[in-house]
C-alpha positions as CSV (number, residue, x, y, z in Angstrom):
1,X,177.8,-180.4,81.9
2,X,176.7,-179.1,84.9
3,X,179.0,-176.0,85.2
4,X,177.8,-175.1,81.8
5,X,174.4,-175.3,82.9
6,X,174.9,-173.0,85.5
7,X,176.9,-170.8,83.2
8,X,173.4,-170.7,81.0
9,X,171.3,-170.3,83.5
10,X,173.3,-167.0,84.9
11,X,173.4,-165.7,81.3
12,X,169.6,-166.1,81.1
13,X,169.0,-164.4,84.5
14,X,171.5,-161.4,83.6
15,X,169.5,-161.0,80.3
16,X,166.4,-161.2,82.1
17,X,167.1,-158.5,84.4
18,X,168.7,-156.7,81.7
19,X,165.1,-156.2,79.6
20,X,163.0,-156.0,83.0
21,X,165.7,-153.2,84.7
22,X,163.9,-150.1,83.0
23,X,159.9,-151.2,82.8
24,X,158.1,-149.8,85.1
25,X,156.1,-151.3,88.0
26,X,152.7,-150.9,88.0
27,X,150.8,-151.4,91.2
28,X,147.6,-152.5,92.7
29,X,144.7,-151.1,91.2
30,X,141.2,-149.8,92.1
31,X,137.6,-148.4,89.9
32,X,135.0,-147.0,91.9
33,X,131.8,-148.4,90.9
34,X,131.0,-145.3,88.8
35,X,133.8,-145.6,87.0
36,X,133.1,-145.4,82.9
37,X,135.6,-145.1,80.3
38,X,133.1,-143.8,78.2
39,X,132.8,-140.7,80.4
40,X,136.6,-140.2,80.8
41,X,136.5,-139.7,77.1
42,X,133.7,-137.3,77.0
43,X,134.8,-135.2,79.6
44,X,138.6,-134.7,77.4
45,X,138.6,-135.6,74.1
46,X,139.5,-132.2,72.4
47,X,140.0,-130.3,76.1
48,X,142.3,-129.3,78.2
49,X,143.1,-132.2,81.2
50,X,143.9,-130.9,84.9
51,X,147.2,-132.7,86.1
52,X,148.0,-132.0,90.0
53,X,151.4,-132.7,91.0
54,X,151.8,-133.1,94.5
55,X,155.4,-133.4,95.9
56,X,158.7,-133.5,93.5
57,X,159.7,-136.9,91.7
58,X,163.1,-135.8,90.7
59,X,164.7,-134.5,93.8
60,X,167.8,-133.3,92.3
61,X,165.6,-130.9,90.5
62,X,163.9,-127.9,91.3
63,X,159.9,-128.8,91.7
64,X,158.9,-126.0,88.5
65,X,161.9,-128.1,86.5
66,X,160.8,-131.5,87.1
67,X,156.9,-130.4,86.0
68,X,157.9,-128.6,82.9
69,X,159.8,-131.7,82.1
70,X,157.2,-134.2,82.8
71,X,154.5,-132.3,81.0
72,X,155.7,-132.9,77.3
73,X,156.7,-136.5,78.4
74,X,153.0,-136.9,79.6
75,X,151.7,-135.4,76.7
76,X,153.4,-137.8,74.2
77,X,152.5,-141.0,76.3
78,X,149.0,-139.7,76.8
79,X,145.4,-142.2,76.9
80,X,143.5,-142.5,73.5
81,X,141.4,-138.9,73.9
82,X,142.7,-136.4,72.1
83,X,143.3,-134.6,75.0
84,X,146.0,-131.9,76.1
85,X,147.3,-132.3,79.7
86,X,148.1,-128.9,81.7
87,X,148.9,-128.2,85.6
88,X,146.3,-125.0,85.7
89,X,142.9,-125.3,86.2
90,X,140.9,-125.5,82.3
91,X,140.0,-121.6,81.7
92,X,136.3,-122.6,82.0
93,X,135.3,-124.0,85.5
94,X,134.3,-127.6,84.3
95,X,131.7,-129.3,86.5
96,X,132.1,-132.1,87.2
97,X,136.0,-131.7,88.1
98,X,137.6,-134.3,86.6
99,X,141.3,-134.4,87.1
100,X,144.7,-136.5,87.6
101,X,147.0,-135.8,90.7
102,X,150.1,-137.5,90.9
103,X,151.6,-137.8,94.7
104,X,155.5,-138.4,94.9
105,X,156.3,-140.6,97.5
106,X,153.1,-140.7,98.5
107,X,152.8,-141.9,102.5
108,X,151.3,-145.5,102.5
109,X,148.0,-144.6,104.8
110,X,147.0,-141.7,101.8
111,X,144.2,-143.2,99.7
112,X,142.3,-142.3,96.7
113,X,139.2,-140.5,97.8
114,X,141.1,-137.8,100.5
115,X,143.5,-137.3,97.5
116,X,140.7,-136.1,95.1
117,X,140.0,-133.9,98.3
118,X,143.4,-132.3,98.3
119,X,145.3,-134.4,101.3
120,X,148.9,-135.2,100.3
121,X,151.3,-136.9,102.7
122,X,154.4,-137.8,101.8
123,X,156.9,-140.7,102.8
124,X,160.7,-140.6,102.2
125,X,161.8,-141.3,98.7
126,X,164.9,-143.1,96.9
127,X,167.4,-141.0,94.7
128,X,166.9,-142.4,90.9
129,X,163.3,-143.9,91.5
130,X,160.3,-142.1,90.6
131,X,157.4,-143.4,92.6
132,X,153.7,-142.3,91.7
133,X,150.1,-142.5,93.2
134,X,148.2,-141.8,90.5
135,X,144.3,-141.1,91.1
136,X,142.1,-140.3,88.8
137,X,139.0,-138.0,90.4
138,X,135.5,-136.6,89.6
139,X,135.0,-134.1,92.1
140,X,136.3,-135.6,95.4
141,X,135.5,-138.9,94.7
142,X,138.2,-141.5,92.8
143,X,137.2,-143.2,89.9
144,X,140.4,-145.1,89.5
145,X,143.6,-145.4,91.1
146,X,147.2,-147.1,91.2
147,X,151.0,-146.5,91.7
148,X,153.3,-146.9,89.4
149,X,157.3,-146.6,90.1
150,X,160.4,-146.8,87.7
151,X,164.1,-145.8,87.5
152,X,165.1,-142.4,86.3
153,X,166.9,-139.4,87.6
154,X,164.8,-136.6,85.0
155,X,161.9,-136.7,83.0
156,X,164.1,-137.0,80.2
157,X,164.8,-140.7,81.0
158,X,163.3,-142.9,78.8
159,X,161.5,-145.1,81.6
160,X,159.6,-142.5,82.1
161,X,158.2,-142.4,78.7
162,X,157.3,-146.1,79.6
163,X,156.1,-145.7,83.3
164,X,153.3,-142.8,81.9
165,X,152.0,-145.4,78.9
166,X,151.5,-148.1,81.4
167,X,150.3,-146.3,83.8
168,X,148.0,-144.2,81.6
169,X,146.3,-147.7,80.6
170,X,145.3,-148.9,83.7
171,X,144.0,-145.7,85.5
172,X,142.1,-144.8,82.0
173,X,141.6,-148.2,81.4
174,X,138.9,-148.9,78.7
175,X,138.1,-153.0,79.7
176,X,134.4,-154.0,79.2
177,X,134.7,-155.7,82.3
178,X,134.7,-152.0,83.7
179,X,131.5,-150.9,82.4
180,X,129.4,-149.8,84.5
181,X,125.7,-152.7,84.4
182,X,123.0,-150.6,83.2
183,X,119.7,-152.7,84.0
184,X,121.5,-156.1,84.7
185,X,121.7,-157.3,81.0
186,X,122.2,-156.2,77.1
187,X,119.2,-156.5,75.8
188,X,118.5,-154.9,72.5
C-alpha cells in the first residue's frame, strides 16, 4: 500500500512538472500611480507601438536574428489594441513617448524609471532561458513593469508564444483595481 502510494505520488509530481516545464514565470509587478489602461489604448489602438530591445535573449543567435524572430511572435501574442509592434521609432514623433523596452538579463539594481531613460545593465544569462524586464514607459517615467522568464532556445519556441501573452497581460493589464481615482468616488 504504501510503495504504491509513493509510486502515485511520483507519477503526479512527474505530470505536474511535465504541464508547468514550458509556462512562463511571471514576476513581481509594479503601476505607477498614473498608470491607465484606458490611455494605453488610446495612445495604440490602430498605431504603430515602439518596442526597444536591449541586450540579446537568444545568445546562440545573432542580436538582428533574435529581433526579427521575436517581432512576428510579439505581434501574434499582442494586448487587446489593435496595435502593430515595430523596433523603429513611429514615423511621426508621438508626444507623449509611449514605449515597451525589453532588457535581457537585465542586472538586478536596473529599475523601471532609469530604463524609460535609456540605462541598460546587464547580468550574466543561462543558455535556453529567456529572461525579460519588461517596462512599459510614457516619457521617462514607468507606468508598469515586471519580468517575465521561460525556456527556449529561438523565438520560434512555443514558450515564447506563451511567455509574451502572459506577460503582455500584466504590464497592459486592464484591472479596475488599476484605474486611476478621479475625485474619490463614482458618482453619476
Amino acid at each position: 500500500m504504501m510503495r504504491s502510494l509513493t509510486a502515485l505520488a511520483a507519477a503526479a509530481a512527474a505530470a505536474l512538472s511535465i504541464t508547468t516545464a514550458g509556462a512562463a514565470t511571471i514576476g513581481g509587478t509594479f503601476y505607477a500611480v498614473q498608470y491607465d489602461f484606458q490611455e494605453f489604448w488610446t495612445a495604440t489602438d490602430g498605431k504603430y507601438f515602439c518596442v526597444v530591445l536591449a541586450g540579446n535573449p537568444f545568445p546562440a543567435l545573432a542580436p538582428e536574428q533574435a529581433a526579427a524572430g521575436l517581432l512576428p511572435v510579439m505581434q501574434a501574442s499582442k494586448p487587446r489594441p489593435a496595435l502593430t509592434f515595430i523596433y523603429d521609432a513611429p514615423p511621426e514623433a508621438a508626444r507623449p513617448d509611449y514605449r515597451l523596452v525589453l532588457v535581457s538579463n537585465a542586472a538586478n539594481d536596473l529599475n523601471g524609471d532609469s530604463v524609460c531613460r535609456g540605462t541598460t545593465r546587464f547580468k550574466s544569462g543561462r543558455p535556453g532561458v529567456v529572461n525579460l524586464f519588461a517596462v512599459y514607459c510614457r516619457n521617462d517615467m514607468a507606468m508598469s513593469m515586471t519580468t517575465a522568464t521561460t525556456p527556449a532556445a529561438t523565438p520560434a519556441d512555443p514558450n515564447v508564444a506563451k511567455l509574451f501573452r502572459e506577460l503582455f497581460m500584466v504590464v497592459f493589464s486592464d484591472s479596475p483595481a488599476l484605474k486611476p481615482n478621479v475625485g474619490g468616488s463614482d458618482r453619476r
